[in-house]
Structures are given as C-alpha cells and as structure tokens.
N, C-alpha and C positions, 0 to 999 in steps of 0.2 A: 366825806370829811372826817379828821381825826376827833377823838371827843375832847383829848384835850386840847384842840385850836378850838374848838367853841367854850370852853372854862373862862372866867375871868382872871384877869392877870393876876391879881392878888393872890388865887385860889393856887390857879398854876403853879406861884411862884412859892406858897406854901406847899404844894405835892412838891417839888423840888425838893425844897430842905428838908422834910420829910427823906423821899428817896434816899437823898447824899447822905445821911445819917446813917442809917441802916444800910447802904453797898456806895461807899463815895467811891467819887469818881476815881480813875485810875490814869497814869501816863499810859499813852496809847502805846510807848514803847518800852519804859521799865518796868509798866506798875505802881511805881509811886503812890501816892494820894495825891491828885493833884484839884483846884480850886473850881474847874470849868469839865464838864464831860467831854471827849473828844479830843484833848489837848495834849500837847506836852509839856512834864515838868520841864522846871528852867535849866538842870543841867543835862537834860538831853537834846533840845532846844539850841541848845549854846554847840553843843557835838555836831549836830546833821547841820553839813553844807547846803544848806537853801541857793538854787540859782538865780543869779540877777546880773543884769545888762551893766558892765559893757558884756556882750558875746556876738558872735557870731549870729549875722542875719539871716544864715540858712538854716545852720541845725544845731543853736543855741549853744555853743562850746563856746566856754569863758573863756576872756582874752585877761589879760593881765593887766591891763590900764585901758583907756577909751583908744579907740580905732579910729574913731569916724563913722556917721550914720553911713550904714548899709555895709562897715566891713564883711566881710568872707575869710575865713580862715582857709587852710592850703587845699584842704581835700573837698571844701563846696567851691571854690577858686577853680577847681579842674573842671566840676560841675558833671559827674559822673553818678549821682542818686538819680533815681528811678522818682522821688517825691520832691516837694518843692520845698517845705521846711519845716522843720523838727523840734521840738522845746521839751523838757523835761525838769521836773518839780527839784530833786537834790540829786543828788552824788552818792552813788553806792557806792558806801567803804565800811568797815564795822561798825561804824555807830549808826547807820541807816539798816544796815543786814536786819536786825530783830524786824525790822516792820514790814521790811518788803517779804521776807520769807515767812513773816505769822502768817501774811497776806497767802500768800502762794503756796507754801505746804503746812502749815500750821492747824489749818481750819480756825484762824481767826478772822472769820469774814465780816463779821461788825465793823474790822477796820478800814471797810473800803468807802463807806458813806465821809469820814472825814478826810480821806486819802483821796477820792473823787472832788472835794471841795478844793482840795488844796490843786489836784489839776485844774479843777475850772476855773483856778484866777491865775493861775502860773502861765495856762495855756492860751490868751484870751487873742494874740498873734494867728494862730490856728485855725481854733474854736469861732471866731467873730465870722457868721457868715457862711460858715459849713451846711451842707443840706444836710449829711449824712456823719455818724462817727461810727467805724466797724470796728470790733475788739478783734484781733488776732485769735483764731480758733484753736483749741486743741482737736485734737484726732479721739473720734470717739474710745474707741476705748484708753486712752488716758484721764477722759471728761467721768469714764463711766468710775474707774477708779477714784478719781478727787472728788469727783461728786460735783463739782463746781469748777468754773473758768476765771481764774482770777482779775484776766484782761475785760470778761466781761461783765463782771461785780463792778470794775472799777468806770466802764465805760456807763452800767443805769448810774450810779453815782452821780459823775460829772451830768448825764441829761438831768436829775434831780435836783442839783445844784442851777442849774439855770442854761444846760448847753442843749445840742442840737440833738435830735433825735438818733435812738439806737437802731444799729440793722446788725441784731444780735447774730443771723445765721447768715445775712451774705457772704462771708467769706466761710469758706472750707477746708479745711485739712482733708488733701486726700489719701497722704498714707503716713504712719506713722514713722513719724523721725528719731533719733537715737536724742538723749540727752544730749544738747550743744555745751553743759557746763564745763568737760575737759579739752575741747575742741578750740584750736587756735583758727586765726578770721578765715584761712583760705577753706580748709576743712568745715567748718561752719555755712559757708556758703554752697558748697556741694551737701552739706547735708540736708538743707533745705528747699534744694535746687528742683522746682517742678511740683511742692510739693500744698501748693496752696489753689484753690479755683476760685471763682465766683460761679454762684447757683446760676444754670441758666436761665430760670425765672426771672432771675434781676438786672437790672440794668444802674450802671452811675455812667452813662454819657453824658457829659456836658456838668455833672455834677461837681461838687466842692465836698470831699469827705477828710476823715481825720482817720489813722490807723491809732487804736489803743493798744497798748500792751506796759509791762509791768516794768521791765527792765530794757535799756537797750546798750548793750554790749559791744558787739563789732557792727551791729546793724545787718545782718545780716537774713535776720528773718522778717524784719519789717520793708525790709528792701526787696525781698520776695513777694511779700504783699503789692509792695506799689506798685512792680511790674507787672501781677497781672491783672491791676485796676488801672493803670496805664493804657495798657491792650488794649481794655473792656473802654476806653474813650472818656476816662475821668479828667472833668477841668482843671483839678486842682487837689493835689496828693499832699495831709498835712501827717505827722507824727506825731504823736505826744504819749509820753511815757512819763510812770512815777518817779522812777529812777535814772540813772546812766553811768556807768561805768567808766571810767578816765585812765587813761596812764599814769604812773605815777611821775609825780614835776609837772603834773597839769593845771 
C-alpha cells in the first residue's frame, strides 16, 4: 500500500498544496499551469476532438447526426475486419499530435496513466467483460532502442484504471517492419502482413480480449493482430486505441 493512501485527508490534501506550489501542475499537452495534475488546460481541451456517439457500432467512426441504434458505417456494412469492434479516445490531427507523439517518441511516459484513464471510460463497449487486453508488440530491437512500448504503458494504465488484465507478451513481433508513417493503406498492409504470432505457451480459445495500441490509421496492423487471435480461436476480437486518424470531411 502507497503511504500516502494511508495519510489523512487533510494531511494529503496539505502535501498537495505544498507539491503544486513548488512544481504546479502542468497541461498534459501544452504545459500550461493548469489547476488539477493530469489534465488539460481549457484551451487545449476545447482543440482535441473527443469521440462520442452517434458512431458507428463496429468501429466507432462518427456519423454526423444519429443513425439509429446499432448503425454501421459502409466499410463494417461489408463486414470484412478480422475483429468485432473498435473505439478510440480523440482524433489525431495537430492539436492531439503533441500527446500521442510525447507518448510514443518523446519519452513522456508519465503521460500514459491519464491517457490509459481516459481509455478505460471511452472504451467501456470493449473493455466490459474482456478476459484479456494485449498491447500490440514492438519488435525487439525497436523495444530495445525506445526503451519502452508505448501500446503497452498504455494497456497497465487502463488495467490500473479498473480494466481487465494485461497479457503484456502474448503477442509477438516476429520481424521487424519498416515504419508504416509514409505508407499508403494497401502498402501498409503488406508491410505488416505475417508479421505478428501468439507465443505458443498461450492460448485465448474461447476468450474475450481487446488489442491496444496508440494510433489507429488504416488499421492495418491491428487487423494483423486480430487474424492471428482469430486463428488462435478467440471469442471475441475488441480494439481500442488512443487515437484515430480520419479523412479529412470526416
């Protein structure tokens, strides 16, 4: 147990104002000064696209007025994903960049405990019920260069927060893939293509898991995951990512 969860509140809430005096708190994504640890100020707040329903009841893509419970948008309409459905916290565009990238190449890693919160309430479609959530692996030597997996900072997070347990190594990068950043969706897909396992130690037959990861773009590496947790006999293939990527006029 932490020592200060056994301090009394009053004490607590004096080392607080103490702390915030001498290093106040800061916007998670300008810097700012802002009033709560963890948060954002209000004009960046006001900037990042937060997603919320009406969307799409496979893989959360905002629809532009209500649908009707249980619409589908054209490309879950075909029903052509390897998982069953997908949700994602905001919308990558430049006023989300700063946090997803301190996250991912910055070595801002403190910023994943409230970026993990903010999954586990965004996500709760998902996450309700899950046995398992697996972070999208890097390939060790990219792990060994960053030091850290940003997919799976973000997945203890959400289990801290109150979600389902971590299966930090079940999935595997088995060989290293080129950066997908310049790569348009079909190219994206071949470059990922074969390039994920599950350990044969492990098994998710009949299970309920969730893929983490940071971004999802064309989908195309999370779609690699789900087929081969698909194979491997999983009940139920969920997604959940911090961000997602949109066309523009979306």
């Amino acid at each position: 147990m932490q020592l200060a969860a056994t301090l009394p509140a009053g004490l607590r809430k004096l080392g607080r104002i103490v702390v915030d005096g001498i290093l106040p708190p800061r916007c998670l994504a300008c810097g700012d000064i802002v009033g709560e640890p963890h948060a954002l100020c209000g004009r960046c707040w006001a900037a990042i696209t937060f997603f919320a329903p009406p969307w799409c009841a496979g893989c959360g893509l905002p629809f532009p007025y209500p649908m009707g419970e249980g619409a589908l948008c054209a490309a879950c309409a075909r029903g052509r994903a390897s998982w069953d459905r997908a949700r994602a916290v905001l919308r990558y565009d430049k006023h989300s960049r700063r946090l997803v990238l301190g996250l991912k190449h910055g070595d801002r890693t403190h910023l994943a405990a409230a970026l993990g919160r903010w999954m586990r309430g965004a996500g709760g479609e998902v996450l309700d019920g899950a046995d398992l959530i697996l972070p999208v692996p890097l390939h060790w030597t990219r792990l060994f260069a960053r030091r850290y997996n940003q997919a799976a900072l973000l997945a203890q997070a959400i289990r801290a927060a109150g979600g389902p347990p971590v299966a930090a190594d079940w999935l595997v990068r088995r060989r290293r893939t080129p950066s997908q950043g310049r790569l348009g969706p079909a190219a994206r897909a071949r470059n990922v293509a074969g390039a994920f396992a599950l350990r044969g130690d492990r098994s998710v037959d009949g299970k309920r898991v969730v893929i983490i990861d940071d971004v999802l773009t064309t989908g195309a590496t999370v779609e690699e995951c789900a087929r081969v947790l698909r194979r491997a006999g999983a009940g139920f293939i969920g997604v959940l990512t911090l961000a997602r990527a949109l066309r523009a006029g979306t």
